[in-house]
The first five atom37 places (N, CA, C, CB, O) and aatype in JSON, in Angstrom:
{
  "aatype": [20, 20, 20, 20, 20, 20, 20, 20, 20, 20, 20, 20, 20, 20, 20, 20, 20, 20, 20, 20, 20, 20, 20, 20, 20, 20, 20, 20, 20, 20, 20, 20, 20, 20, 20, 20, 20, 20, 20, 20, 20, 20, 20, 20, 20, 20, 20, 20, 20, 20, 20, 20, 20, 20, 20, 20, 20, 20, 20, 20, 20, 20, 20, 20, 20, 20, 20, 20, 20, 20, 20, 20, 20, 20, 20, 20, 20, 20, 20, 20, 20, 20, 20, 20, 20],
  "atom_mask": [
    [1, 1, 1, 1, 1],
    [1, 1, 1, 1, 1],
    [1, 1, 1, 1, 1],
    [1, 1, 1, 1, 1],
    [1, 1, 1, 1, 1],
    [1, 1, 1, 1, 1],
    [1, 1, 1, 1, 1],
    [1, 1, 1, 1, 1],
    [1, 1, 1, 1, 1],
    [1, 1, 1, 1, 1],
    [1, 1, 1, 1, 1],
    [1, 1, 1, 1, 1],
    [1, 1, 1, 1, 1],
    [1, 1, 1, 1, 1],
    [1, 1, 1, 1, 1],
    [1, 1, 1, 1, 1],
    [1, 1, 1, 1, 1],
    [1, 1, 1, 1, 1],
    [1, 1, 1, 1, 1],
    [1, 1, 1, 1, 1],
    [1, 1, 1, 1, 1],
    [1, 1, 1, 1, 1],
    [1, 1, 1, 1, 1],
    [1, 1, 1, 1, 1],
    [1, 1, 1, 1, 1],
    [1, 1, 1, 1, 1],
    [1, 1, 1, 1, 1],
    [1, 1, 1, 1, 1],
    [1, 1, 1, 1, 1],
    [1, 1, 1, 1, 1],
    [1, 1, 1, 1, 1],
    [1, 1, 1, 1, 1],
    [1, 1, 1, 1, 1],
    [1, 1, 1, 1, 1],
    [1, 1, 1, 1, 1],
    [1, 1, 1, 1, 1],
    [1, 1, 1, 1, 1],
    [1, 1, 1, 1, 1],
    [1, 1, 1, 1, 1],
    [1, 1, 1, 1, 1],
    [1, 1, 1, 1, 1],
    [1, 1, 1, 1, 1],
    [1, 1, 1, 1, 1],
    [1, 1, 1, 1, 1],
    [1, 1, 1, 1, 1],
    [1, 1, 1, 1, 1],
    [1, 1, 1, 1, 1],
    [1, 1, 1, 1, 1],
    [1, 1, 1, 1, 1],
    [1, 1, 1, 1, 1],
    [1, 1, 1, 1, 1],
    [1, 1, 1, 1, 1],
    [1, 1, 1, 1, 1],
    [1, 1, 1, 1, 1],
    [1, 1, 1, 1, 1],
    [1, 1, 1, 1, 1],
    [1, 1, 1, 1, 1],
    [1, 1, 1, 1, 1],
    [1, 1, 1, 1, 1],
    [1, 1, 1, 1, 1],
    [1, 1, 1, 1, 1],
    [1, 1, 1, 1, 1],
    [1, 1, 1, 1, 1],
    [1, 1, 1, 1, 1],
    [1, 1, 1, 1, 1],
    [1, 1, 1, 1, 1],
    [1, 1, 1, 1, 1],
    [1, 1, 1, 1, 1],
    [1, 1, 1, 1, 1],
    [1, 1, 1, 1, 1],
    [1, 1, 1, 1, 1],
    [1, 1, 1, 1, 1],
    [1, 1, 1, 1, 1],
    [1, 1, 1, 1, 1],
    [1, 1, 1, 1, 1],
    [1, 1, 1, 1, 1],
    [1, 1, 1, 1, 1],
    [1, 1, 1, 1, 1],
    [1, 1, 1, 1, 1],
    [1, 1, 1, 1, 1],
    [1, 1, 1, 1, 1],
    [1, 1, 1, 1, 1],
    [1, 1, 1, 1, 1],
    [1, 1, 1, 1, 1],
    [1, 1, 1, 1, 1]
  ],
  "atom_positions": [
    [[-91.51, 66.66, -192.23], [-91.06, 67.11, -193.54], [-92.2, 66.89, -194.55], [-89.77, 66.34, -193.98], [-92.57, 65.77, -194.9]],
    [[-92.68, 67.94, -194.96], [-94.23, 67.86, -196.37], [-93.68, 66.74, -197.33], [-94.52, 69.74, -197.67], [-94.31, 65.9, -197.98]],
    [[-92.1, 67.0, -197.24], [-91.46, 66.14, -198.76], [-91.13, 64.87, -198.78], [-90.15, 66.63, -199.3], [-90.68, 64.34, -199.79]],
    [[-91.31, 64.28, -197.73], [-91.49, 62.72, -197.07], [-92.1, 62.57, -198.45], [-92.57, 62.3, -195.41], [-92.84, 63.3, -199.12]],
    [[-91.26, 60.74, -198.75], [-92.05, 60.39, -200.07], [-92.31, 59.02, -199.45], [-91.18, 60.45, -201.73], [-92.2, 59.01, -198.22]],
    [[-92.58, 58.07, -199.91], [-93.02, 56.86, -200.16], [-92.39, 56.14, -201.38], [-94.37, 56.97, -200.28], [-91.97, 56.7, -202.39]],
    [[-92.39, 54.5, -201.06], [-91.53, 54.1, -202.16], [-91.5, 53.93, -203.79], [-91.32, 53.17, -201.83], [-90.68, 53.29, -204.44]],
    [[-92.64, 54.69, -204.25], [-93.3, 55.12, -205.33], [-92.77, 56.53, -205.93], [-94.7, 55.16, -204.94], [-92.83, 57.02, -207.06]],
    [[-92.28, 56.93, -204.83], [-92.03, 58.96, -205.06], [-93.1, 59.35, -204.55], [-91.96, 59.84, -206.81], [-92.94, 60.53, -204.24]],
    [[-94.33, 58.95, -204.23], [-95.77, 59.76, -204.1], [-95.09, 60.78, -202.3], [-97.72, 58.1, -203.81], [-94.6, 60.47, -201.21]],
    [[-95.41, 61.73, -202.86], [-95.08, 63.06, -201.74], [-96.69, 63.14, -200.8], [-94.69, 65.01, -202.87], [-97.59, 62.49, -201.33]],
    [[-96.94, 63.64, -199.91], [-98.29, 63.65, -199.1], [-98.72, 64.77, -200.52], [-98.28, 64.36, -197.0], [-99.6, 64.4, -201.3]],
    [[-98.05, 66.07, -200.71], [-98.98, 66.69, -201.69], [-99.44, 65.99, -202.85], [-98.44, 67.78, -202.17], [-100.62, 66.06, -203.23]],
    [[-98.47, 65.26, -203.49], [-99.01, 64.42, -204.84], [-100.4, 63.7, -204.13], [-97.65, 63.02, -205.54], [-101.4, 63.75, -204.85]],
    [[-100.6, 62.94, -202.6], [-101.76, 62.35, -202.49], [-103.0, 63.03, -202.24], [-101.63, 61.55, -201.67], [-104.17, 62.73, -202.48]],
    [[-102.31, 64.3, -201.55], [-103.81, 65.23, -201.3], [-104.19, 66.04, -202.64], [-103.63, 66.54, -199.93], [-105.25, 66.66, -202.75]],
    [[-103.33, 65.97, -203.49], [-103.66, 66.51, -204.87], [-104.39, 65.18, -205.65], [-102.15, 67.09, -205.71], [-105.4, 65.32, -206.34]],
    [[-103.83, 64.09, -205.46], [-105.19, 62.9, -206.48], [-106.61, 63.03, -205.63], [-104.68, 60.62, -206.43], [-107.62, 62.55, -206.13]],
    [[-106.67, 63.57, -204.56], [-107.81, 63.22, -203.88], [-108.38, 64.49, -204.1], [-107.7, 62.72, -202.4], [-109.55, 64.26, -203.78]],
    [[-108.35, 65.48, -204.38], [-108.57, 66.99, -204.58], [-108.91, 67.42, -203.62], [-109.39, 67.45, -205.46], [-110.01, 67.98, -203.67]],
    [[-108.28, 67.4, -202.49], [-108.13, 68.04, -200.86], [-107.9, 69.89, -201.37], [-106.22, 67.15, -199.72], [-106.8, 70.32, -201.04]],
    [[-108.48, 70.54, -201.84], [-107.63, 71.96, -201.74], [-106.89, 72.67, -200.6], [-108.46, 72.91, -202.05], [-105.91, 73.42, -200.56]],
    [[-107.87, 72.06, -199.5], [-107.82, 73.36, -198.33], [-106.33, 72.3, -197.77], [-109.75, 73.67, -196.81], [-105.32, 72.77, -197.26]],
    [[-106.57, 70.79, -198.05], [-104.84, 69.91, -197.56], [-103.57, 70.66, -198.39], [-104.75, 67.81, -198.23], [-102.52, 71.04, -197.89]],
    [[-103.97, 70.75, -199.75], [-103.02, 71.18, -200.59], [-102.65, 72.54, -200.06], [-103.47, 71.16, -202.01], [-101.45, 72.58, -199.77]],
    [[-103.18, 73.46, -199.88], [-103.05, 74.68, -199.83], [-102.28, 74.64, -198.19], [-104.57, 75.51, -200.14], [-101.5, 75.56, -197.95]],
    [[-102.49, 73.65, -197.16], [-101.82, 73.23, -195.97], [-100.41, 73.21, -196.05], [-102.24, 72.01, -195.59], [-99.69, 74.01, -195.45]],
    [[-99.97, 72.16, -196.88], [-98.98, 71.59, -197.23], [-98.0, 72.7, -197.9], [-99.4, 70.48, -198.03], [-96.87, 72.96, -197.47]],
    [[-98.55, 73.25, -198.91], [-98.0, 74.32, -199.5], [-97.67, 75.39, -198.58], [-98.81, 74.75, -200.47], [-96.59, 75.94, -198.8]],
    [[-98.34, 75.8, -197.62], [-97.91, 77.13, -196.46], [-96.87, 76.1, -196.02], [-99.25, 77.85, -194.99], [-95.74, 76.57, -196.0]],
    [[-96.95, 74.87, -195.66], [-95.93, 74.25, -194.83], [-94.68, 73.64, -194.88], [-96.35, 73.59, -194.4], [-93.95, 72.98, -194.15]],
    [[-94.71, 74.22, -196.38], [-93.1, 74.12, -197.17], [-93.24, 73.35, -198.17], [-91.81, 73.46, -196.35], [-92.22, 73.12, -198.82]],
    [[-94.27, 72.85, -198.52], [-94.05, 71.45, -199.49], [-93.76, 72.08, -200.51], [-95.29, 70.35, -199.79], [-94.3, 73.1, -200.93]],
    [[-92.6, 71.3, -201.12], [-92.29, 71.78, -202.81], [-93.07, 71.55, -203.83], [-91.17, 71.22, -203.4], [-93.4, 70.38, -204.04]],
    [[-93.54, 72.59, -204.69], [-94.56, 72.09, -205.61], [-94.22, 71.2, -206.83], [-95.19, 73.2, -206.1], [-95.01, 70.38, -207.3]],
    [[-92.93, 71.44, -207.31], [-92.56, 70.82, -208.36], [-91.63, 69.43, -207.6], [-91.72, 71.96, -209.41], [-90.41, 69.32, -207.48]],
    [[-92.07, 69.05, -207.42], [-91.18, 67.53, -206.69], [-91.97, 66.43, -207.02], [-91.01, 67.43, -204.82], [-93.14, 66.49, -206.65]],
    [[-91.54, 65.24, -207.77], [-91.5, 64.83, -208.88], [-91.99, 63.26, -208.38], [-90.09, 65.14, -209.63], [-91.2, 62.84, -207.53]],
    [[-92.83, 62.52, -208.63], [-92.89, 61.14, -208.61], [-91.9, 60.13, -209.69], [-94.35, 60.92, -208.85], [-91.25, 60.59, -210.63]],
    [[-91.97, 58.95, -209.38], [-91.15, 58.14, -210.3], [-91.07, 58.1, -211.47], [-91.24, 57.19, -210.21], [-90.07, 57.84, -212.13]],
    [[-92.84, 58.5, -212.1], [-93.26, 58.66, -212.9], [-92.71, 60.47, -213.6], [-94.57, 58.19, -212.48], [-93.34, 60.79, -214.6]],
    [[-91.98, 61.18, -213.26], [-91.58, 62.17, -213.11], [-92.45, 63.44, -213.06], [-90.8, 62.13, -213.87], [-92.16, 64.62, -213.26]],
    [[-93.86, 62.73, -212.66], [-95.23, 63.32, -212.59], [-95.14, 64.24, -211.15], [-96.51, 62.01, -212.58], [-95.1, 63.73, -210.03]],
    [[-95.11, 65.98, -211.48], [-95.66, 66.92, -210.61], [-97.13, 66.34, -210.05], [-95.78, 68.33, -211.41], [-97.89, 65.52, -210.56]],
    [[-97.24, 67.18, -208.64], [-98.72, 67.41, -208.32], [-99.36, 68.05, -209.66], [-98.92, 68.49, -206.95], [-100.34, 67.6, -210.26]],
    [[-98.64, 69.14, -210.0], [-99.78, 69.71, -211.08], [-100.3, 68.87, -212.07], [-99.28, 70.83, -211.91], [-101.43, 68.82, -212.56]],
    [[-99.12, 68.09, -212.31], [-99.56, 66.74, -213.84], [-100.83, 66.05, -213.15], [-97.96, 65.05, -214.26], [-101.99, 66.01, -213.55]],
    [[-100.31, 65.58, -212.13], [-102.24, 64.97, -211.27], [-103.29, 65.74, -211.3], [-102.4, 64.78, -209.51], [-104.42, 65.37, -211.64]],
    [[-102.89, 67.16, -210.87], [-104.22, 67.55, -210.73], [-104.87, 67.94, -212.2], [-104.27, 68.76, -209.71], [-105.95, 68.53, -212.17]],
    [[-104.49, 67.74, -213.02], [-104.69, 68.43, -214.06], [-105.64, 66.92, -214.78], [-103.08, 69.14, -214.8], [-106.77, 66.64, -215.18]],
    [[-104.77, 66.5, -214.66], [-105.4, 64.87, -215.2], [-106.42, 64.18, -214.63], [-104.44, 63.79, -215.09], [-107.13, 63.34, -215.17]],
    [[-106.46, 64.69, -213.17], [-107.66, 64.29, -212.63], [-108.91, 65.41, -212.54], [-107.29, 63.77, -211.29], [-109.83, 65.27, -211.74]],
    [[-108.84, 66.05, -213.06], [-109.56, 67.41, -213.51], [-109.83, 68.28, -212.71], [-110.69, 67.32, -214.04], [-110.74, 69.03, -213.04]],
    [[-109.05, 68.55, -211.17], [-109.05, 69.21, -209.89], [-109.33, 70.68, -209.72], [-107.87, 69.0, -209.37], [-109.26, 71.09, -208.56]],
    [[-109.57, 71.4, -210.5], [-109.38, 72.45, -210.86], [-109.15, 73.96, -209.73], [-110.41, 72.42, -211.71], [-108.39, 74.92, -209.89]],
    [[-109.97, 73.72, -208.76], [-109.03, 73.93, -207.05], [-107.46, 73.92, -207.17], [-109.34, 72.41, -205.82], [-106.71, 74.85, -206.89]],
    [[-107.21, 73.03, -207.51], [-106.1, 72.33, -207.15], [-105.37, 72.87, -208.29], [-106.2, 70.75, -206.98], [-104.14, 72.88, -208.24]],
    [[-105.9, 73.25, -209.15], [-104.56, 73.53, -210.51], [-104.69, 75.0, -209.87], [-105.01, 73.3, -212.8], [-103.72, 75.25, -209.15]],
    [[-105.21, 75.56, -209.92], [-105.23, 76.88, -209.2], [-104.15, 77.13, -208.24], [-106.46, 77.02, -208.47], [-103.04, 77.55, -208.57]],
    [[-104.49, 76.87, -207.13], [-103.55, 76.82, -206.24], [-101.97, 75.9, -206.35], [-104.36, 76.41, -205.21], [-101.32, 75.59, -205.36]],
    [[-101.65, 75.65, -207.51], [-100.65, 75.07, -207.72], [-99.82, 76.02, -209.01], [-101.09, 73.58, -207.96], [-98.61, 76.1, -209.18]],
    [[-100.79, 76.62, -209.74], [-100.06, 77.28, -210.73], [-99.64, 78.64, -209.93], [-100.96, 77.5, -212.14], [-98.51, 79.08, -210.13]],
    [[-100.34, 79.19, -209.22], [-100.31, 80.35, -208.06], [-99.48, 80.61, -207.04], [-101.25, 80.32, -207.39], [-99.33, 81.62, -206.35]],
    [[-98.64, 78.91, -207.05], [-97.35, 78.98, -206.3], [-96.26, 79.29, -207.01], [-97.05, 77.83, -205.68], [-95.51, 80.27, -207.11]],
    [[-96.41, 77.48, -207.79], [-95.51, 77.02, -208.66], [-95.26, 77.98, -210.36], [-96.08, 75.46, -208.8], [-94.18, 78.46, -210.7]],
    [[-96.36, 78.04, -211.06], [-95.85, 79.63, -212.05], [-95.59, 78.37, -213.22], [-93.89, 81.01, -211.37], [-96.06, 77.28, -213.54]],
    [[-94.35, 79.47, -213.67], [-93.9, 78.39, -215.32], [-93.27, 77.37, -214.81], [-92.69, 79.08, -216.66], [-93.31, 76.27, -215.36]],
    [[-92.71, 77.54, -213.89], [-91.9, 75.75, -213.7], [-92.64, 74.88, -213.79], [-91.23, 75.25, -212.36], [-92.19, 73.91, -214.41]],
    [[-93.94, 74.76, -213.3], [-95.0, 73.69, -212.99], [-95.68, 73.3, -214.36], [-96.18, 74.27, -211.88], [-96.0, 72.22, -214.85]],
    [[-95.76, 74.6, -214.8], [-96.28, 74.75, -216.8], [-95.28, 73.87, -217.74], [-96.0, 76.78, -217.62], [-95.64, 73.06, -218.6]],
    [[-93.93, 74.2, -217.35], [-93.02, 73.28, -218.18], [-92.55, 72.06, -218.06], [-92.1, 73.69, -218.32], [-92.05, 71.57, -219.08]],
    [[-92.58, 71.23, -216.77], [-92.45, 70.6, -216.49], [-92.53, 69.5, -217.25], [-92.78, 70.79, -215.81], [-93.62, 69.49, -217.83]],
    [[-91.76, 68.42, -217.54], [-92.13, 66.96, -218.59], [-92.1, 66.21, -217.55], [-91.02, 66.33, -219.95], [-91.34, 66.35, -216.59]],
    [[-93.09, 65.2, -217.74], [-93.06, 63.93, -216.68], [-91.63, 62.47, -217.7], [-95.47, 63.1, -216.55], [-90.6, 62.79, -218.29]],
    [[-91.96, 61.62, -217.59], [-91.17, 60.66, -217.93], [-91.71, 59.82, -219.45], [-91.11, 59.74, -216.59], [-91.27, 58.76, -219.89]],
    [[-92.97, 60.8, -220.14], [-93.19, 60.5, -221.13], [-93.1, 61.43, -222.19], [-94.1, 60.01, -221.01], [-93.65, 61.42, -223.29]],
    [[-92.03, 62.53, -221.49], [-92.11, 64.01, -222.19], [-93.68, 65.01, -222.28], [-91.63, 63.67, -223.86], [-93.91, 65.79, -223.2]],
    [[-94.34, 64.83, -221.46], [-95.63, 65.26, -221.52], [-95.68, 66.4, -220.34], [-96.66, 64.0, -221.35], [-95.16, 66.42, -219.22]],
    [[-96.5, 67.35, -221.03], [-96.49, 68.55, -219.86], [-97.66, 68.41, -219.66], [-96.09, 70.1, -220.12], [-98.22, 67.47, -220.23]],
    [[-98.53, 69.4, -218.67], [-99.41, 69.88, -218.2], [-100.9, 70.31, -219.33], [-98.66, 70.91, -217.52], [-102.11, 70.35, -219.12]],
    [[-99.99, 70.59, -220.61], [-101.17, 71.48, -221.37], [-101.11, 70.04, -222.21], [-100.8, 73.37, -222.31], [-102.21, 69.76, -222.68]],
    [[-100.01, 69.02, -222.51], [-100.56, 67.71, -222.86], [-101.75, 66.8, -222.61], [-99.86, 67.12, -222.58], [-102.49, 66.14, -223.34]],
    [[-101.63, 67.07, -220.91], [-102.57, 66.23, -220.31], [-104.07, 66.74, -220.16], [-102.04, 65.92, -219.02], [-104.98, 66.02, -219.75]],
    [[-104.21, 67.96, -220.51], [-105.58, 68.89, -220.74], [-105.95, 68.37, -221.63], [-105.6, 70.37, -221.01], [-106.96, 67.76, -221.28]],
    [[-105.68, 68.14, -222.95], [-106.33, 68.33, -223.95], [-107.29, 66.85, -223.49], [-105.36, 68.5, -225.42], [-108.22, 66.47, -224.21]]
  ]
}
């Protein structure tokens, strides 16, 4: 199951997305992983990759995921275009 979490929430995509794996991410993603599935922190992969400046990785995540991933609030009310600036 891609959506196997850990006791954190961290999903295998949330880890191959902090590490900026594209070609893992882009794995995971053919292999069902949900893009918007949420850490404790209520932090998407996209909120990581974005914050960790992945840009591979925001690519291939907005290209799945679309506006859901764009709107998304983590657990500090913060989206995606928050964490850019």
């Amino acid at each position: 199951n891609p959506d196997t979490r850990d006791t954190a929430g961290t999903s295998p995509l949330h880890m191959a997305v902090s590490l900026g794996q594209a070609s893992l991410v882009q794995a995971l993603l053919d292999a069902g992983a949900e893009p918007t599935v949420c850490d404790q922190r209520q932090r998407t992969p996209l909120h990581t990759a974005v914050e960790a400046g992945h840009t591979d990785v925001v690519r291939a995540l907005v290209k799945i995921g679309g506006d859901a991933l764009m709107a998304a609030t983590d657990a500090a009310g913060c989206t995606v275009a928050h964490l850019a600036c």
